[in-house]
C-alpha positions in Angstrom: -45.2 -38.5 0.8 -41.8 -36.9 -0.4 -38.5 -38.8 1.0 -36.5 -38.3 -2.0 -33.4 -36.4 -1.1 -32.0 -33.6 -3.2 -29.6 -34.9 -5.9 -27.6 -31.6 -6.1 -24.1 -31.1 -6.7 -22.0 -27.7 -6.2 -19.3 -27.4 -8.9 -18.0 -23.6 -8.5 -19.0 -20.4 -6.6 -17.9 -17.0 -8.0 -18.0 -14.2 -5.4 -19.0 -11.1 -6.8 -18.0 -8.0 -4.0 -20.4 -4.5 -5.0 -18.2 -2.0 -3.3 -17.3 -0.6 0.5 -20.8 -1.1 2.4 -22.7 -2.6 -0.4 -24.0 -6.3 -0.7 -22.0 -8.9 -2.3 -22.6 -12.3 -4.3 -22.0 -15.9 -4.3 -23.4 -17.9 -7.3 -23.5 -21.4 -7.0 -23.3 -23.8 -10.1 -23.7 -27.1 -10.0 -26.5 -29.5 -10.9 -30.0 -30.0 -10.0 -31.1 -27.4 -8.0 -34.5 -27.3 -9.5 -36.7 -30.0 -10.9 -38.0 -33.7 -9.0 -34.3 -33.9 -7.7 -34.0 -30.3 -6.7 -35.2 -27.8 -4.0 -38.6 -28.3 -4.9 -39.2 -24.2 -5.2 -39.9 -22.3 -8.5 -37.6 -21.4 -10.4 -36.7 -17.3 -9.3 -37.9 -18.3 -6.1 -35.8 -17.6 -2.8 -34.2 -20.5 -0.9 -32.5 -19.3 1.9 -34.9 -20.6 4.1 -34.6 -24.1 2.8 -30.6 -24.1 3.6 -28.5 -25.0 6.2 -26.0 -22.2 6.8 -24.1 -24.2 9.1 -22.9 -26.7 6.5 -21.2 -23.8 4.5 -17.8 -22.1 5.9 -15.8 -19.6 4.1 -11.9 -20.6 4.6 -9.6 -17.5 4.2 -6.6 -18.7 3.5 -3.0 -17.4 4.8 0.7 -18.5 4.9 -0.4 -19.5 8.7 -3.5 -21.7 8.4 -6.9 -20.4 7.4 -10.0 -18.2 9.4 -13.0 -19.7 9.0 -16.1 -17.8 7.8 -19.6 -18.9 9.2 -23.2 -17.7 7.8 -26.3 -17.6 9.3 -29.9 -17.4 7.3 -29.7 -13.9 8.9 -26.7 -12.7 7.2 -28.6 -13.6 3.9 -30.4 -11.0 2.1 -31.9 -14.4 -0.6 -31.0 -17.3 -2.5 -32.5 -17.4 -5.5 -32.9 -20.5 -7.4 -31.9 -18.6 -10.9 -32.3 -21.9 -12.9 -31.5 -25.9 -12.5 -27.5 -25.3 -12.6 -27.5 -21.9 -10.6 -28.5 -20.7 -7.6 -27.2 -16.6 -6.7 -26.4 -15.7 -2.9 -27.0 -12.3 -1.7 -24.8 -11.7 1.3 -26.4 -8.6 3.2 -23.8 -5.2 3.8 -22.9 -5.6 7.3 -21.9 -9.6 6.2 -20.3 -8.5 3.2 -17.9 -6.1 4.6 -17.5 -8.2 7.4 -16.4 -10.9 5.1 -13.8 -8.9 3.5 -12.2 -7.9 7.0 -11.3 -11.2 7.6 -7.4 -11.5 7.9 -6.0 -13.0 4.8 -9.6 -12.4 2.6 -9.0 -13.3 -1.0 -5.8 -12.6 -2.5 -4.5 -10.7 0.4 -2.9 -14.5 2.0 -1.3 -15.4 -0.4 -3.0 -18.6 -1.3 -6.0 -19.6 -2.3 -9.6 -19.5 -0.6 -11.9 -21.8 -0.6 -16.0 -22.7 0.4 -16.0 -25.4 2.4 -19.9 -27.0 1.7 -21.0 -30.0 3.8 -23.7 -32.9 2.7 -26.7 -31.2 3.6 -26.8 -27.9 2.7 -29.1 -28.2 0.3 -32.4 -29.1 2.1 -36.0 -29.3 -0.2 -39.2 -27.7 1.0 -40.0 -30.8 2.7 -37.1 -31.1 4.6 -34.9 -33.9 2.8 -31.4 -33.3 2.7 -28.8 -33.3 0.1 -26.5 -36.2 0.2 -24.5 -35.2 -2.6 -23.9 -31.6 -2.3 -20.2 -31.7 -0.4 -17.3 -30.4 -1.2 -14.2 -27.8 -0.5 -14.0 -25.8 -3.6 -11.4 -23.1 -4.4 -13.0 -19.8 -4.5 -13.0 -17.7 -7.5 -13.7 -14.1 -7.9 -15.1 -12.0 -10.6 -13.2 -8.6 -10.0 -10.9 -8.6 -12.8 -10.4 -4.5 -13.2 -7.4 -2.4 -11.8 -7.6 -0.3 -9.1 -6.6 3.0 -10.0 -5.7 6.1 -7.5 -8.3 8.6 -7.0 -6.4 11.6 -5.4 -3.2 12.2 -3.4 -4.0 14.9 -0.9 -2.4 16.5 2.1 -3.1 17.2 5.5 -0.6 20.2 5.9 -1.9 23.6 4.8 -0.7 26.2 2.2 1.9 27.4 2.5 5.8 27.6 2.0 7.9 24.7 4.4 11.3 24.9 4.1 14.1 22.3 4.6 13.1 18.9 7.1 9.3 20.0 7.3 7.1 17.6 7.5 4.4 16.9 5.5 1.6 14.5 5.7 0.5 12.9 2.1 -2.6 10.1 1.5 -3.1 8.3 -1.5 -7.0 7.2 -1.9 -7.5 4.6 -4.1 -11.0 3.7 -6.2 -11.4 0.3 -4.3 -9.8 -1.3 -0.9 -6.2 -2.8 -1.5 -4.3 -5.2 0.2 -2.9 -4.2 4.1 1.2 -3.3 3.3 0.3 -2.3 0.1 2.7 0.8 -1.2 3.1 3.7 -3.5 6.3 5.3 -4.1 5.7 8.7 -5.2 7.8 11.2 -7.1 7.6 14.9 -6.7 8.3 16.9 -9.6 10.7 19.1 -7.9 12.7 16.2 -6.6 12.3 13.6 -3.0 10.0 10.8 -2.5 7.5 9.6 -0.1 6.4 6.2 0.3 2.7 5.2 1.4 1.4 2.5 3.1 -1.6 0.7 3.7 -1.6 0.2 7.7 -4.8 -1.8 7.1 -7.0 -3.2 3.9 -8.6 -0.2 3.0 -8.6 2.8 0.4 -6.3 5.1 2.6 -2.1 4.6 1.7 -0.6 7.4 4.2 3.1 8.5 4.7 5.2 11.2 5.4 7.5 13.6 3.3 10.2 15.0 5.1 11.6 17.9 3.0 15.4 17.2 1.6 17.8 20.3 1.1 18.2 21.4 -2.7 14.5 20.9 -3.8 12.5 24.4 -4.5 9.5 24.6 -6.5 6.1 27.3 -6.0 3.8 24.3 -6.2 4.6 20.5 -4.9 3.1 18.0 -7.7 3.1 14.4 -8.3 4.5 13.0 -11.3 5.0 9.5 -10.8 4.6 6.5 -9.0 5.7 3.0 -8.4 3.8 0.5 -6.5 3.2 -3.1 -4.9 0.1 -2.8 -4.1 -2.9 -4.7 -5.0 -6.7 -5.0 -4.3 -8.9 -7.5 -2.2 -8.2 -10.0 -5.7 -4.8 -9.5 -6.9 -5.3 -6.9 -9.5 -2.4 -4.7 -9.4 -2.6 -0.7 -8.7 -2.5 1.4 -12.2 0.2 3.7 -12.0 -1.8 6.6 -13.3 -1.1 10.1 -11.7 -4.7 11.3 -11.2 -5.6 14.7 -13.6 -5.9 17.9 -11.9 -5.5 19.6 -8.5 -3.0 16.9 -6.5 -3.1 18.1 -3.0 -6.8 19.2 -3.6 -5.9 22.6 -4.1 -3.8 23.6 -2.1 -0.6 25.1 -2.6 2.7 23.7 -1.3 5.5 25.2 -1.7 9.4 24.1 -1.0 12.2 26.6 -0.3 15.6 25.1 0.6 17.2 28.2 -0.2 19.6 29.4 2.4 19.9 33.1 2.9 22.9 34.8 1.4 23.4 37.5 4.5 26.4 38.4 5.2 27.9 40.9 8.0 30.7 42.8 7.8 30.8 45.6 10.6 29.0 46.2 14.1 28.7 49.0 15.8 27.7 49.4 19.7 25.6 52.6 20.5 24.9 53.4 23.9 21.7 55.2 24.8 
């Protein structure tokens, strides 16, 4: 006969995101979660089973309020019981990027996310629950790096566009950035075109309508500013990417007006 209760306690959770359409991680630290006091499972061993995924919510947080995340064991590709003070969570793909969706995810709110975990979530192998195991705690993420931008392409085709043409410029990032993220480009020949993020993604899209007085054989980038950020708050680099801009293709700009004149016409009648 086993009635002792877990004595665990959760003290952090680092989430750990793999990429677009790739698992992601939560790991657990705390106290206890192996031992006479613990889950009761070997230590490597997988736990999900032994949890109750209703007494964990995810709370994105936004200038509004907060959305609440829920998990189900299904969502959960394991828990594995690393050691006595950590346990590691491996959300599946389809949970992951659902996760990251969620309106105000991470940095994108403004304020700060947080797990909220309720007594019980920590069951053992026989069943006792986990009286100790509570709490709301701040979520903390270990993406540190900069995203950088992969390629600025175009949609138009080559060719030469003269004055008020418009052309249709992406910037693709290395990772998803924050919706109403920004670029501000600058075109070595002269003009701008800002790009936006309509939604949290790798794709910052605008439109550059072409301004009198700019004329070059080949339409490059050479700058940019930006606001944007990813999923964590790590700012854009502002690194043009090396080689072929718009993917090579060749845009050209002529805002050259003729210089025709007419000075005589003559009527012939056949």
């Amino acid at each position: 006969i086993d009635t002792l209760a877990p004595a665990t306690t959760i003290t952090d959770i680092v989430y750990t995101d793999s990429g677009a359409d790739a698992a992601g991680t939560l790991v657990l630290t705390g106290a206890n979660f192996t031992g006479t006091n613990g889950l009761g499972v070997t230590q490597g061993d997988d736990a999900k089973s032994y949890l109750n995924w209703d007494n964990i919510v995810w709370q994105a947080t936004g200038t509004s309020g907060s959305t609440s995340v829920t998990f189900a064991v299904g969502d959960i590709t394991s828990a594995i019981v690393t050691n006595s003070t950590t346990m590691t969570i491996t959300l599946g793909a389809d949970k992951n990027t659902a996760l990251k969706a969620t309106a105000d995810f991470a940095a994108q709110g403004g304020a700060a996310d947080s797990v909220v975990v309720t007594n019980g979530f920590i069951k053992d192998i026989v069943g006792n629950v986990s009286t100790t195991d509570g709490g709301t705690i701040t979520q903390t993420y270990a993406d540190s790096t900069r995203p950088e931008v992969a390629s600025f392409t175009t949609a138009s085709d080559t060719g030469t566009y003269g004055v008020g043409a418009a052309l249709a410029i992406t910037a693709t990032t290395d990772e998803a950035v924050a919706k109403g993220s920004t670029i501000t480009a600058t075109f070595g020949s002269g003009g701008t075109v800002v790009l936006t993020a309509a939604e949290a993604g790798t794709a910052l899209t605008g439109t550059y309508e072409v301004p009198s007085g700019v004329t070059t054989t080949s339409l490059t980038v050479s700058s940019f500013t930006t606001t944007a950020t990813d999923l964590y708050g790590n700012t854009l680099q502002t690194t043009v990417p090396t080689g072929s801009v718009f993917s090579g293709k060749t845009i050209a700009i002529d805002t050259l007006a003729p210089a025709t004149t007419i000075t005589d016409i003559v009527y012939t009648d056949s």
